[in-house]
Biopython code that builds the backbone (N, CA, C, O; Angstrom):
import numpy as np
from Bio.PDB.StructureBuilder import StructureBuilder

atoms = [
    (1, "UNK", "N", (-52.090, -23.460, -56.561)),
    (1, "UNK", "CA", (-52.670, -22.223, -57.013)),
    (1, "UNK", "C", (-51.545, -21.295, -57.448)),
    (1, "UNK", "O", (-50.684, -21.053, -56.602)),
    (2, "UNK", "N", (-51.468, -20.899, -58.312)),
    (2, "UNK", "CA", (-50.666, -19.689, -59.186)),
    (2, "UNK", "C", (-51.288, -18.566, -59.302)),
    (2, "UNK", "O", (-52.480, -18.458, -59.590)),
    (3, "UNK", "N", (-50.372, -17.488, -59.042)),
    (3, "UNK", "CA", (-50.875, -15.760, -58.158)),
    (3, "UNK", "C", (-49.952, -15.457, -59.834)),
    (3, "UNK", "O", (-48.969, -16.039, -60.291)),
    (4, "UNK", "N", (-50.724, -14.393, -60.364)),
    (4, "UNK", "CA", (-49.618, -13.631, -61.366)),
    (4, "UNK", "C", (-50.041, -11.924, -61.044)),
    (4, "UNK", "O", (-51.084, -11.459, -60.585)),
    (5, "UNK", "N", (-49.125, -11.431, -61.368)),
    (5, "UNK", "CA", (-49.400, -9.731, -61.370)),
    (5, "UNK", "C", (-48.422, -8.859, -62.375)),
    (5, "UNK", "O", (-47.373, -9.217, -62.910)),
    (6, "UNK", "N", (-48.906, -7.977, -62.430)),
    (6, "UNK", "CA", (-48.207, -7.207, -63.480)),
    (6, "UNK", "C", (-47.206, -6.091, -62.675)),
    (6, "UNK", "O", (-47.242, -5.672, -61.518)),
    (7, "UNK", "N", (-46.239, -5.786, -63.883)),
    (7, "UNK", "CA", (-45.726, -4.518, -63.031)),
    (7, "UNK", "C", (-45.944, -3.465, -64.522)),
    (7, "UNK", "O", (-45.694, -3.711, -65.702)),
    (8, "UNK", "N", (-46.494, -2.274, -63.878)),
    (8, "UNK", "CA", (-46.475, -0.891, -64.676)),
    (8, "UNK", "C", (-45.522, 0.417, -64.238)),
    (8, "UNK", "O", (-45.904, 0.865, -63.157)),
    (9, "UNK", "N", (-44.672, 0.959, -64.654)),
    (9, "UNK", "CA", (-44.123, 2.040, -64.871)),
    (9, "UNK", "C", (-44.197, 3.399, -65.155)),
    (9, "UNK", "O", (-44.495, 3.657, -66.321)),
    (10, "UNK", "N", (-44.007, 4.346, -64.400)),
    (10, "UNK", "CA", (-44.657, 5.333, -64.654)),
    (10, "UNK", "C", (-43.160, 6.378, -65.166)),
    (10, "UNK", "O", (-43.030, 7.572, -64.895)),
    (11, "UNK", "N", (-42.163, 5.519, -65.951)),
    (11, "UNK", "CA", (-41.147, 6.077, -66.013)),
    (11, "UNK", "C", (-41.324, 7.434, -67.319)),
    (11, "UNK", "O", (-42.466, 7.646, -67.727)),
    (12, "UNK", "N", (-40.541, 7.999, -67.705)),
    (12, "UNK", "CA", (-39.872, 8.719, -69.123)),
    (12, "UNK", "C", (-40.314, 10.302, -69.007)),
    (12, "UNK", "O", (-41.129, 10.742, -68.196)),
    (13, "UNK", "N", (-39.484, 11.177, -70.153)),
    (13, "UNK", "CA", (-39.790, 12.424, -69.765)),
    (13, "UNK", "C", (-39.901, 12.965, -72.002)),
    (13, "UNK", "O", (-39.075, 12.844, -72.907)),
    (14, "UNK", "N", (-41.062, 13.411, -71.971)),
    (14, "UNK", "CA", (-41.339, 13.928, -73.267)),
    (14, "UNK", "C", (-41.384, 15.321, -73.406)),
    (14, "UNK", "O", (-42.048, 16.085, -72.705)),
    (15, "UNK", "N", (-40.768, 15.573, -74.189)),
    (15, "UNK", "CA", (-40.286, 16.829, -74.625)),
    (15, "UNK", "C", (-41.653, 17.757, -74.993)),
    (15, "UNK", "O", (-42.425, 17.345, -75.859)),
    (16, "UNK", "N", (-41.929, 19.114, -74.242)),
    (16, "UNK", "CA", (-43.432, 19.723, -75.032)),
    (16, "UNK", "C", (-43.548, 20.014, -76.736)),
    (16, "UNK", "O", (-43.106, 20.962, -77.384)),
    (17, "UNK", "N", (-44.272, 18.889, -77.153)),
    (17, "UNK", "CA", (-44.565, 18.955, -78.416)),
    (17, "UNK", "C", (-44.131, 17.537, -79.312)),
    (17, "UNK", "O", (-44.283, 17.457, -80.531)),
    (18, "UNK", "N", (-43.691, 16.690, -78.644)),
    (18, "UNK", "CA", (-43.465, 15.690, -79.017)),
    (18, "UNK", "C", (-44.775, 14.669, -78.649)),
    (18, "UNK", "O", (-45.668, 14.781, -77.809)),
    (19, "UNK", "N", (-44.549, 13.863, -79.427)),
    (19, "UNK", "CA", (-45.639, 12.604, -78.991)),
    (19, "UNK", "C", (-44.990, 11.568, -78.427)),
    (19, "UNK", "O", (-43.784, 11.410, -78.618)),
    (20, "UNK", "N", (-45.739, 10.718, -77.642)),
    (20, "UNK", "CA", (-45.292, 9.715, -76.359)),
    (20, "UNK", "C", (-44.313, 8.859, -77.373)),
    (20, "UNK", "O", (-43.086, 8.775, -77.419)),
    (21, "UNK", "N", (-45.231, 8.329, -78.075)),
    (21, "UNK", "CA", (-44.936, 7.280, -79.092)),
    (21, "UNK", "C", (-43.445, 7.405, -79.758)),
    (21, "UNK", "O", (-42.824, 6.419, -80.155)),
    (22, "UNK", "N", (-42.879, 8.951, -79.840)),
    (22, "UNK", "CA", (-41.876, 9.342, -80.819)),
    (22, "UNK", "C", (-40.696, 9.096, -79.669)),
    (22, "UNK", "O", (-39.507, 9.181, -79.979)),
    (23, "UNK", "N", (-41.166, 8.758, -78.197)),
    (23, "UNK", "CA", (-39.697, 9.075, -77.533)),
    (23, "UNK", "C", (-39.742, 7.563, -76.766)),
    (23, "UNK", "O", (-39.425, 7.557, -75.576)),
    (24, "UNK", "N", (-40.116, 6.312, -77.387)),
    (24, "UNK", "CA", (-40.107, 5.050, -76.790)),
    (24, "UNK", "C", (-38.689, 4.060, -77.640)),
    (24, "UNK", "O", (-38.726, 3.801, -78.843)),
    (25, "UNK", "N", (-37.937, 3.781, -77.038)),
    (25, "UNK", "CA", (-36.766, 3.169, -77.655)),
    (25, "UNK", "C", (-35.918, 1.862, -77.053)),
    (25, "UNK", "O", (-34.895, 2.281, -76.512)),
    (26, "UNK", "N", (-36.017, 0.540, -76.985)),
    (26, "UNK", "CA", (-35.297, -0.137, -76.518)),
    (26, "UNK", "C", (-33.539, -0.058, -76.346)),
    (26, "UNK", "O", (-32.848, 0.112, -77.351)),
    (27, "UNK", "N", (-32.894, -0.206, -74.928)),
    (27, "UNK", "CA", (-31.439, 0.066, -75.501)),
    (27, "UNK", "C", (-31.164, -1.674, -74.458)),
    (27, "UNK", "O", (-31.908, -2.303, -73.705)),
    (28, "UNK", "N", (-29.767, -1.895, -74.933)),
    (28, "UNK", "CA", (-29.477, -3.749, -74.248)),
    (28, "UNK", "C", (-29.368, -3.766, -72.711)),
    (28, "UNK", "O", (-29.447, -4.739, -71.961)),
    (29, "UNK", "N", (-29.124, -2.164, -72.343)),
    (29, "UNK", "CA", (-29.006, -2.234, -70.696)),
    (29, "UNK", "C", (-29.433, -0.430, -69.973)),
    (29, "UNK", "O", (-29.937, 0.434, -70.691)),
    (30, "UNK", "N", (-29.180, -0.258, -68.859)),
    (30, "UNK", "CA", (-30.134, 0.898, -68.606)),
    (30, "UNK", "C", (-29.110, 2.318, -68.987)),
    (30, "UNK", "O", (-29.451, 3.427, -68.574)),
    (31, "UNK", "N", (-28.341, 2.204, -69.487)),
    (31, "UNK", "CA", (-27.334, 3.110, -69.480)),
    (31, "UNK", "C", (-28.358, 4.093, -70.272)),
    (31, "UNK", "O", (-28.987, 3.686, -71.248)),
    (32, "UNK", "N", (-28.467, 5.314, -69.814)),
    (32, "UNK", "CA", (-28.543, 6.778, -70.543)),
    (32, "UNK", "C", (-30.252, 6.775, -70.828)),
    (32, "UNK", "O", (-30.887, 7.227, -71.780)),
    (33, "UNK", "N", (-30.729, 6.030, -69.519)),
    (33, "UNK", "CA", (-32.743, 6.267, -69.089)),
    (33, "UNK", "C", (-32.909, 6.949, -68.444)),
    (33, "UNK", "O", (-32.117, 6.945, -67.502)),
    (34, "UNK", "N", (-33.472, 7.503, -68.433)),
    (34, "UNK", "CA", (-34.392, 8.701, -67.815)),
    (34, "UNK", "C", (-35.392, 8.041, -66.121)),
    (34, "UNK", "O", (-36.616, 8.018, -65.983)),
    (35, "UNK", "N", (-34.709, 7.755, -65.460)),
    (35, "UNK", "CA", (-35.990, 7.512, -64.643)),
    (35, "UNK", "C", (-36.986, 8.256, -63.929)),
    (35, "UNK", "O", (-37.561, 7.757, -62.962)),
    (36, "UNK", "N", (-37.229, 9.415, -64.337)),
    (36, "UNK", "CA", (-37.847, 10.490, -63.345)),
    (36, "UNK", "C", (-39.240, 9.658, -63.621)),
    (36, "UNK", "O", (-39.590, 8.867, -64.497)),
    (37, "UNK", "N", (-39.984, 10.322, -62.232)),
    (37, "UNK", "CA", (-41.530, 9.315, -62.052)),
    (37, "UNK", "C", (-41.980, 9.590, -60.900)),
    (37, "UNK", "O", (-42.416, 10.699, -60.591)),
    (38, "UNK", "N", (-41.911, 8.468, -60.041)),
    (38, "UNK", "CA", (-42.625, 8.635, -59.080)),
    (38, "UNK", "C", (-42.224, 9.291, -57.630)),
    (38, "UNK", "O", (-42.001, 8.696, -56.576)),
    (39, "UNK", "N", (-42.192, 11.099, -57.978)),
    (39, "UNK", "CA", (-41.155, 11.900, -57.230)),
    (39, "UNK", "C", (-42.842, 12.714, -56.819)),
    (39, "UNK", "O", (-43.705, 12.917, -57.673)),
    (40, "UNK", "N", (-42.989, 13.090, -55.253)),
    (40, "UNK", "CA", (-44.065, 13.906, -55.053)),
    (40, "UNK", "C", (-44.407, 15.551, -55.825)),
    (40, "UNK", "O", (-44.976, 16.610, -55.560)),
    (41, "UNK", "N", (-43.895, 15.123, -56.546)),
    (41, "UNK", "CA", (-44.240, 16.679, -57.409)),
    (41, "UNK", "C", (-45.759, 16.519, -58.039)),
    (41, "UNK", "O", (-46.419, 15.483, -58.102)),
    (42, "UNK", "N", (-46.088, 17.719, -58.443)),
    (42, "UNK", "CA", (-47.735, 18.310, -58.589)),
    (42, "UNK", "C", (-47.611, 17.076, -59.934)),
    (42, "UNK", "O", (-46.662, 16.960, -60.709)),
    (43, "UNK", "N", (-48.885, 16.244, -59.902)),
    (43, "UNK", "CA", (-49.601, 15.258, -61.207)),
    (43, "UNK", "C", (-50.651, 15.775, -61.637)),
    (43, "UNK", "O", (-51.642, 16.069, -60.968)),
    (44, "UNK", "N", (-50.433, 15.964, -63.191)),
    (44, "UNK", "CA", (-52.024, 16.296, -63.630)),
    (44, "UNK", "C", (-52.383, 15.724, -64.389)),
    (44, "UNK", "O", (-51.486, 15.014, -64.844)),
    (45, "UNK", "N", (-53.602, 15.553, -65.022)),
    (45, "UNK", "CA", (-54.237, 14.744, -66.247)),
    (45, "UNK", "C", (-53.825, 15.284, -67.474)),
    (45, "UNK", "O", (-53.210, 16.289, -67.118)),
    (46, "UNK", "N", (-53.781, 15.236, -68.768)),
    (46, "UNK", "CA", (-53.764, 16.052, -69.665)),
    (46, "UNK", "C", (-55.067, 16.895, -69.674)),
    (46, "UNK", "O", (-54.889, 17.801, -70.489)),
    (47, "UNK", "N", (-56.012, 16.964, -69.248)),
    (47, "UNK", "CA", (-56.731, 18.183, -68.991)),
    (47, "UNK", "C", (-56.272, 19.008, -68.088)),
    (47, "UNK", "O", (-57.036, 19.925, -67.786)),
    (48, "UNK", "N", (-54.546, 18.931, -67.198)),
    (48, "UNK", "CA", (-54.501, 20.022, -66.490)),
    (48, "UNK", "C", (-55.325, 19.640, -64.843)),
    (48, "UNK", "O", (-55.371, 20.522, -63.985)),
    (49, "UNK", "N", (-55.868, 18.384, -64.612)),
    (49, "UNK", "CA", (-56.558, 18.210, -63.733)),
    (49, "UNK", "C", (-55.083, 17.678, -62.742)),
    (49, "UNK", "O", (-54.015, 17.256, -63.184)),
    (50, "UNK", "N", (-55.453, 17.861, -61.431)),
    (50, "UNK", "CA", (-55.011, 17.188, -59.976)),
    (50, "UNK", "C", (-55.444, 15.405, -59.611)),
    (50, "UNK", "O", (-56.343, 15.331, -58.774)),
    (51, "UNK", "N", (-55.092, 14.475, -59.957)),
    (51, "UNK", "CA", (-55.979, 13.113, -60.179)),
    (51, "UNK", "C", (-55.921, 12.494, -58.802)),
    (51, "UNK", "O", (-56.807, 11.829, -58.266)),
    (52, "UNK", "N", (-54.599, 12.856, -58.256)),
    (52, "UNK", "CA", (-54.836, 11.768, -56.683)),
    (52, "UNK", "C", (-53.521, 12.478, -55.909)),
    (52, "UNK", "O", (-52.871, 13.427, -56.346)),
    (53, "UNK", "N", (-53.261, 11.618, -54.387)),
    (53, "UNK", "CA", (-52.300, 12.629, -54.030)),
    (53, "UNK", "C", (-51.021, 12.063, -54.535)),
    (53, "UNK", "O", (-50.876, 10.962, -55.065)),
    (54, "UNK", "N", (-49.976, 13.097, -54.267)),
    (54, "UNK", "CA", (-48.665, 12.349, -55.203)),
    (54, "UNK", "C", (-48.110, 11.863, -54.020)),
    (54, "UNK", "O", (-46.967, 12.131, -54.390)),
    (55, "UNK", "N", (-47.900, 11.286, -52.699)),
    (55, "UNK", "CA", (-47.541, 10.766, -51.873)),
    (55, "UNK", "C", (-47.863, 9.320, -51.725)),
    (55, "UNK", "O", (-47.187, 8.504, -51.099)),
    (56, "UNK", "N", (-48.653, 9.158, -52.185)),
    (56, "UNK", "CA", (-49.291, 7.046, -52.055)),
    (56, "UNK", "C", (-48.045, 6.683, -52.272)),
    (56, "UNK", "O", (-47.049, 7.406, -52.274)),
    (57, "UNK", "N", (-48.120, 5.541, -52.455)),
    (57, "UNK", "CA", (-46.974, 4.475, -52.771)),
    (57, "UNK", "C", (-47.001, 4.477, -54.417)),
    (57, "UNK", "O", (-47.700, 5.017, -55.274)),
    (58, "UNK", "N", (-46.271, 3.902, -54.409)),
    (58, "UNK", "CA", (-45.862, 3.855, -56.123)),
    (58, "UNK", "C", (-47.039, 3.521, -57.014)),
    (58, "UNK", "O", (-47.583, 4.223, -57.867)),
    (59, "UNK", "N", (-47.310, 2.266, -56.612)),
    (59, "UNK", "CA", (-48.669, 1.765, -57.301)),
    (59, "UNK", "C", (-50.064, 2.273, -57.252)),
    (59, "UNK", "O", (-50.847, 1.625, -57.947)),
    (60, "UNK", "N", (-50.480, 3.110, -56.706)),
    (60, "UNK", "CA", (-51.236, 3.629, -56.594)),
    (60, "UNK", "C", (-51.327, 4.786, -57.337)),
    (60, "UNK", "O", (-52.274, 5.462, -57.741)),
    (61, "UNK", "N", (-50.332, 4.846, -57.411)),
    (61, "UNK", "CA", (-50.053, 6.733, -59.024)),
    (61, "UNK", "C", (-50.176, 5.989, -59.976)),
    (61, "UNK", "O", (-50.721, 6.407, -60.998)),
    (62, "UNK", "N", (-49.766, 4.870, -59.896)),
    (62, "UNK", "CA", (-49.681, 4.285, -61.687)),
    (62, "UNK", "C", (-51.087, 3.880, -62.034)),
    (62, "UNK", "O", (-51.735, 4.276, -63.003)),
    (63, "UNK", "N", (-51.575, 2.784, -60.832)),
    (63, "UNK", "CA", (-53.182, 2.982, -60.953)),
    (63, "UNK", "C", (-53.874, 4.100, -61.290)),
    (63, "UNK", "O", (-54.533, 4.328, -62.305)),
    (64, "UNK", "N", (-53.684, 4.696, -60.445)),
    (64, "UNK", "CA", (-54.262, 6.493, -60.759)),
    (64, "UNK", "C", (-54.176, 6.902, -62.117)),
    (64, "UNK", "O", (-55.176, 7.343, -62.684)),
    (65, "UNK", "N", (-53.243, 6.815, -62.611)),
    (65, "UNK", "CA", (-52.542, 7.509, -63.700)),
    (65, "UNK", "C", (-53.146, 6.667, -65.159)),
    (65, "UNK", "O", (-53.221, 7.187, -66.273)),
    (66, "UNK", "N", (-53.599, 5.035, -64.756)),
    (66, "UNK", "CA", (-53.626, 4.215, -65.538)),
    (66, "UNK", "C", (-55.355, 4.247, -66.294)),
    (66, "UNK", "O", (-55.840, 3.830, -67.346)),
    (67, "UNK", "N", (-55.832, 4.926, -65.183)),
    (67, "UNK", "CA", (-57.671, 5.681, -65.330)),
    (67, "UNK", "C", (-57.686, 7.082, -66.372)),
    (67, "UNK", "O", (-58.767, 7.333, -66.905)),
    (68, "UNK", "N", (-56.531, 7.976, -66.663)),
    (68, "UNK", "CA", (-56.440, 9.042, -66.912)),
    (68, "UNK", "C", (-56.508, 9.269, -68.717)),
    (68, "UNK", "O", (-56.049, 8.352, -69.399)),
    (69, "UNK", "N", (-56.944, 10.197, -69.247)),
    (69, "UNK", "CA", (-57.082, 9.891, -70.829)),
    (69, "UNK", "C", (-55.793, 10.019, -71.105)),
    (69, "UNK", "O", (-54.896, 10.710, -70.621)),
    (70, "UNK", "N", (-55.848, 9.167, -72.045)),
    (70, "UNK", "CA", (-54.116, 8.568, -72.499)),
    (70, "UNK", "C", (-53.130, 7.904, -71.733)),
    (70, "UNK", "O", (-51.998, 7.663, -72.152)),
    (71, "UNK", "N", (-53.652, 7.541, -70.362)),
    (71, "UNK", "CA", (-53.052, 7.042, -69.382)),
    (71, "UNK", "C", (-51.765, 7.484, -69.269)),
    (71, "UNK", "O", (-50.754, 6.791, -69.162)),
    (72, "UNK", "N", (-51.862, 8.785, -69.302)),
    (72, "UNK", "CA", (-50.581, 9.723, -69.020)),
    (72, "UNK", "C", (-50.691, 10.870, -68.319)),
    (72, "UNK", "O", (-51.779, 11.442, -68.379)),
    (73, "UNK", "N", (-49.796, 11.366, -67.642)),
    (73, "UNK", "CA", (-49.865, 12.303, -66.855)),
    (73, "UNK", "C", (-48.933, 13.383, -67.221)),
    (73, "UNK", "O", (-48.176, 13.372, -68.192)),
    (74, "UNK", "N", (-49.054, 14.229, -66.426)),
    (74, "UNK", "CA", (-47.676, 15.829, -66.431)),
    (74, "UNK", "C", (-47.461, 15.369, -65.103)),
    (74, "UNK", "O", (-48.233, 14.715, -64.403)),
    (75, "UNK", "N", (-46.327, 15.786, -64.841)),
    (75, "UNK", "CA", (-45.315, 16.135, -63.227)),
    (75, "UNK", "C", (-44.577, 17.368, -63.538)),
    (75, "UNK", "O", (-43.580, 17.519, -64.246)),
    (76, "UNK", "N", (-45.458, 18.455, -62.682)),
    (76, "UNK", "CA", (-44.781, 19.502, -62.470)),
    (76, "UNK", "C", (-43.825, 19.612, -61.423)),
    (76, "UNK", "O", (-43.904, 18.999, -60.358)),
    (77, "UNK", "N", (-42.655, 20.633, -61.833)),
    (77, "UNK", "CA", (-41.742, 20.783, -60.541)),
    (77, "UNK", "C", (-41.386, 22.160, -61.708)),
    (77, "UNK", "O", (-41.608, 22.446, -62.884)),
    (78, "UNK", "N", (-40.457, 22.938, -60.083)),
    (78, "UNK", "CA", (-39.768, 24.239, -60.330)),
    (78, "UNK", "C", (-38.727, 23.885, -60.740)),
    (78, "UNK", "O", (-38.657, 22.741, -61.190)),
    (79, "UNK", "N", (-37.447, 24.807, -60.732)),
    (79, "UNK", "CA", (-36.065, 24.473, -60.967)),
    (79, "UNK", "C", (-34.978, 24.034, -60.157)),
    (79, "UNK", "O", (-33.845, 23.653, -60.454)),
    (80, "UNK", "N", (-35.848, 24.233, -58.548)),
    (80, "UNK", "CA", (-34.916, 23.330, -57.765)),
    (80, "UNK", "C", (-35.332, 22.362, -57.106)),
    (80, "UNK", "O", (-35.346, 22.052, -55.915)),
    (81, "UNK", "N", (-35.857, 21.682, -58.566)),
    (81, "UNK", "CA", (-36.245, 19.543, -58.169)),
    (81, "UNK", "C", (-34.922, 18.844, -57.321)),
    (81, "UNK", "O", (-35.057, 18.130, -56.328)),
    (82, "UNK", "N", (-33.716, 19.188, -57.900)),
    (82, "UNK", "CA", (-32.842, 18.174, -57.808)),
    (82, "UNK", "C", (-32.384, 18.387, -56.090)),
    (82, "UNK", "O", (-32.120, 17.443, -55.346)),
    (83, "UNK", "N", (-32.370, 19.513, -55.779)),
    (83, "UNK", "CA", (-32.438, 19.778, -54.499)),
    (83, "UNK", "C", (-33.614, 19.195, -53.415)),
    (83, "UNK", "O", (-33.454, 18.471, -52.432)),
    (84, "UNK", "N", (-34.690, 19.710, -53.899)),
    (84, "UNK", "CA", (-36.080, 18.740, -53.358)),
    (84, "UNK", "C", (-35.525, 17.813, -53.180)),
    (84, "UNK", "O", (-34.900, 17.696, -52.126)),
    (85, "UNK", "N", (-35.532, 16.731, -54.186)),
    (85, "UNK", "CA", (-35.261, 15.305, -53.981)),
    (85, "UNK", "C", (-34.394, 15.012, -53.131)),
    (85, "UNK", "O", (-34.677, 13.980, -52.523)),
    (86, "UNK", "N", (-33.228, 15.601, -52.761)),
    (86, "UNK", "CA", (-32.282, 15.047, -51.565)),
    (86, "UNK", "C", (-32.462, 15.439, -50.592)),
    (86, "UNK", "O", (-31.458, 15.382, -49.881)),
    (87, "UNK", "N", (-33.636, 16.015, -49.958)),
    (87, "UNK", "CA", (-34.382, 16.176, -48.683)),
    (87, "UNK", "C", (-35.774, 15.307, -48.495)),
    (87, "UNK", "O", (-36.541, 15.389, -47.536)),
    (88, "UNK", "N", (-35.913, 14.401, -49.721)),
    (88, "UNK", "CA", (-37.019, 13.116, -50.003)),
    (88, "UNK", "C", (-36.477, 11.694, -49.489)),
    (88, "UNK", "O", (-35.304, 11.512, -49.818)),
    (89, "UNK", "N", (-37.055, 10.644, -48.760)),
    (89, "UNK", "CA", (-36.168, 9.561, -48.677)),
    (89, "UNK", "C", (-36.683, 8.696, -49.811)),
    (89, "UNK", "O", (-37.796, 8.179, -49.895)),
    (90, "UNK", "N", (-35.721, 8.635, -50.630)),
    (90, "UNK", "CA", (-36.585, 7.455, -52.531)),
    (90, "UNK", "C", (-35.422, 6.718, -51.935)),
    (90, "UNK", "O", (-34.468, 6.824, -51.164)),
    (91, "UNK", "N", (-36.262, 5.657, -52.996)),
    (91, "UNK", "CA", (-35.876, 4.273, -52.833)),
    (91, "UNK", "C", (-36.055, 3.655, -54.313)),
    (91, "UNK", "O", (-36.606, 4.243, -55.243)),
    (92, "UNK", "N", (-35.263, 1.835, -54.384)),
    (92, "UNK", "CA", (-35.316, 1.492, -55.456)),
    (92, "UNK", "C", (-34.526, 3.018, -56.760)),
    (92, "UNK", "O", (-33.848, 4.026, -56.559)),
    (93, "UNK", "N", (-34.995, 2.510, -57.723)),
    (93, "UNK", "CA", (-34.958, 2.962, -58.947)),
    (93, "UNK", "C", (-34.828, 4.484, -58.826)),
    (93, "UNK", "O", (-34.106, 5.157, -59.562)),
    (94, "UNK", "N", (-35.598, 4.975, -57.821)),
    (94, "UNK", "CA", (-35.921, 6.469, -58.139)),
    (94, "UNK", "C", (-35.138, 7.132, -57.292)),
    (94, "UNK", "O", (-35.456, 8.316, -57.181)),
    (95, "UNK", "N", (-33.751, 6.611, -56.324)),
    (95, "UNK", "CA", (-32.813, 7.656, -55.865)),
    (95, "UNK", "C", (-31.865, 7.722, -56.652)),
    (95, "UNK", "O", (-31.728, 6.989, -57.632)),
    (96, "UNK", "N", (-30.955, 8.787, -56.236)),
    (96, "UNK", "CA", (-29.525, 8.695, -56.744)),
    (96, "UNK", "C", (-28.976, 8.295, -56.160)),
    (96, "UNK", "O", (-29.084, 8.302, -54.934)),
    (97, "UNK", "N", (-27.794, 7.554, -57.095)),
    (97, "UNK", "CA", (-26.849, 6.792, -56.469)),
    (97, "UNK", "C", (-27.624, 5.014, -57.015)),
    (97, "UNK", "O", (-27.208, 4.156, -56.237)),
    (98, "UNK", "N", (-28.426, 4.508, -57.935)),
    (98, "UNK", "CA", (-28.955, 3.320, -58.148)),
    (98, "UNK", "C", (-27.946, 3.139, -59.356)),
    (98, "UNK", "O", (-27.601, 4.044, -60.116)),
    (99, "UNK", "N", (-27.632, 2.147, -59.396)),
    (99, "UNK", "CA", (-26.205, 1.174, -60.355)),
    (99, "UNK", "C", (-26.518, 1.167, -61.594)),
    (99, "UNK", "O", (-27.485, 0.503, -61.969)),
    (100, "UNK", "N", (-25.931, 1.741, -62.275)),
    (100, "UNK", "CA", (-26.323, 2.187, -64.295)),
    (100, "UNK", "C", (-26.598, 3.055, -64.264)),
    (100, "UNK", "O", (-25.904, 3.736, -65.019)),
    (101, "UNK", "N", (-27.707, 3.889, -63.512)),
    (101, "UNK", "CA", (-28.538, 5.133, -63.685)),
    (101, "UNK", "C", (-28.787, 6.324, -62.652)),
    (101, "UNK", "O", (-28.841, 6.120, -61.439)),
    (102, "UNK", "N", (-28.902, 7.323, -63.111)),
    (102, "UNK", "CA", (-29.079, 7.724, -61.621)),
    (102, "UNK", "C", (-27.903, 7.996, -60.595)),
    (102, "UNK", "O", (-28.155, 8.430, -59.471)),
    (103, "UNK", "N", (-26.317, 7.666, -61.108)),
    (103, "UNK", "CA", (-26.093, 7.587, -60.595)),
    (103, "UNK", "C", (-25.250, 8.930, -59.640)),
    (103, "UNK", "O", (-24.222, 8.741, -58.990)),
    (104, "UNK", "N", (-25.891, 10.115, -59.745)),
    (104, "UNK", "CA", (-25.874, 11.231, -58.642)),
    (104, "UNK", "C", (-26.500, 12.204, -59.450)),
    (104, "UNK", "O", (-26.874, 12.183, -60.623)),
    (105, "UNK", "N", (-26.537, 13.208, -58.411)),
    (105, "UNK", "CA", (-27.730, 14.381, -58.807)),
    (105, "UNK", "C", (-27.626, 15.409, -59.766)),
    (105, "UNK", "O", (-28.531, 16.032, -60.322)),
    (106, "UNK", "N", (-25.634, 15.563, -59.962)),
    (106, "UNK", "CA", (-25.597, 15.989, -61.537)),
    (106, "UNK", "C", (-25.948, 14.937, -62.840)),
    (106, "UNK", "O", (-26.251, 15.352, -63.958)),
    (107, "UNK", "N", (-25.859, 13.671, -62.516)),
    (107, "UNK", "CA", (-26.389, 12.831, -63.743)),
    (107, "UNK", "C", (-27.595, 12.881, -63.818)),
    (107, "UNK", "O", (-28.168, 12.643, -64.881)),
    (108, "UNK", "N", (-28.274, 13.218, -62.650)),
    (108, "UNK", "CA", (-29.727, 13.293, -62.761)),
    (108, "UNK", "C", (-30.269, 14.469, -63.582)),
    (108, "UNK", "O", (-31.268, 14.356, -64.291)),
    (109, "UNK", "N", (-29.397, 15.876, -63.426)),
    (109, "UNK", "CA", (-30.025, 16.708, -63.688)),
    (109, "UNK", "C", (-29.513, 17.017, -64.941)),
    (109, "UNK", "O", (-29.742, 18.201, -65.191)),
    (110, "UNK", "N", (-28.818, 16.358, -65.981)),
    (110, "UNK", "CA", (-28.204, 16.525, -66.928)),
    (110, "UNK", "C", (-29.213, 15.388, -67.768)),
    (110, "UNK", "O", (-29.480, 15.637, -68.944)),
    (111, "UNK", "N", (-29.526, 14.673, -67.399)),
    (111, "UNK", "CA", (-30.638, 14.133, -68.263)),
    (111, "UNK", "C", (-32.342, 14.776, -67.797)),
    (111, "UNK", "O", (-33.342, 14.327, -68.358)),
    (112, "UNK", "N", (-32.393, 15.421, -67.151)),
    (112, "UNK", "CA", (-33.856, 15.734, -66.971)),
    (112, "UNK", "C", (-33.636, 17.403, -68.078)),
    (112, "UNK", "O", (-34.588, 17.910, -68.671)),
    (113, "UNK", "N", (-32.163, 17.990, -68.115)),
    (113, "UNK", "CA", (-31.994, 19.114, -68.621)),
    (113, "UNK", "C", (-31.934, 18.798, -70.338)),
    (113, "UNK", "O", (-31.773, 19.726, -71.131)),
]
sb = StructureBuilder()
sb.init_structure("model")
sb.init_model(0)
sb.init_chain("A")
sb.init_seg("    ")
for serial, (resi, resn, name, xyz) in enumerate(atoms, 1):
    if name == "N":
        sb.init_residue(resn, " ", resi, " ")
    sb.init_atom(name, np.array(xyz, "f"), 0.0, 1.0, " ", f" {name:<3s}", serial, name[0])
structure = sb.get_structure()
């Protein structure tokens, strides 16, 4: 018996007024990606709606997120995210300090800026 599953991403950050589509780009390795995502900050629908809590596990936002029109979301945060986050315990992909990317909280905040 053969099990398959998918993996979905709830990675990237679009500029207000841009379209999703205009900021999708293959590069040969992860150098200079954006991983912001799955950080407990406020999620809304593009109607501005609250869809689920932002604490589940990873897969469960993307599920969430994957029901939503355009299967996209907003993540709100104030101006001191980068601080938040190092009182968060992340893991994988989404701390600082992960190998190519990410790799500390001024690189972080110089690409989210």
């Amino acid at each position: 018996m053969t099990f398959k599953a998918e993996t979905i991403f709830d990675r990237g950050l679009v500029p207000v007024g841009k379209k999703t589509e205009d900021m999708y780009y293959q590069t040969a390795t992860y150098d200079h990606w954006l991983w912001i995502g799955s950080y407990q900050f406020l999620k809304v629908n593009l109607r501005g709606e609250r869809f689920a809590n932002e604490s589940v596990p990873y897969q469960f936002i993307v599920n969430a997120a994957a029901k939503e029109p355009g299967y996209l979301y907003a993540m709100i945060w104030d101006d001191n995210y980068a601080e938040t986050l190092e009182k968060v315990h992340m893991l994988g992909c989404a701390r600082y300090g992960f190998p190519g990317y990410m790799k500390d909280k001024e690189a972080f905040v110089a690409d989210a800026e």
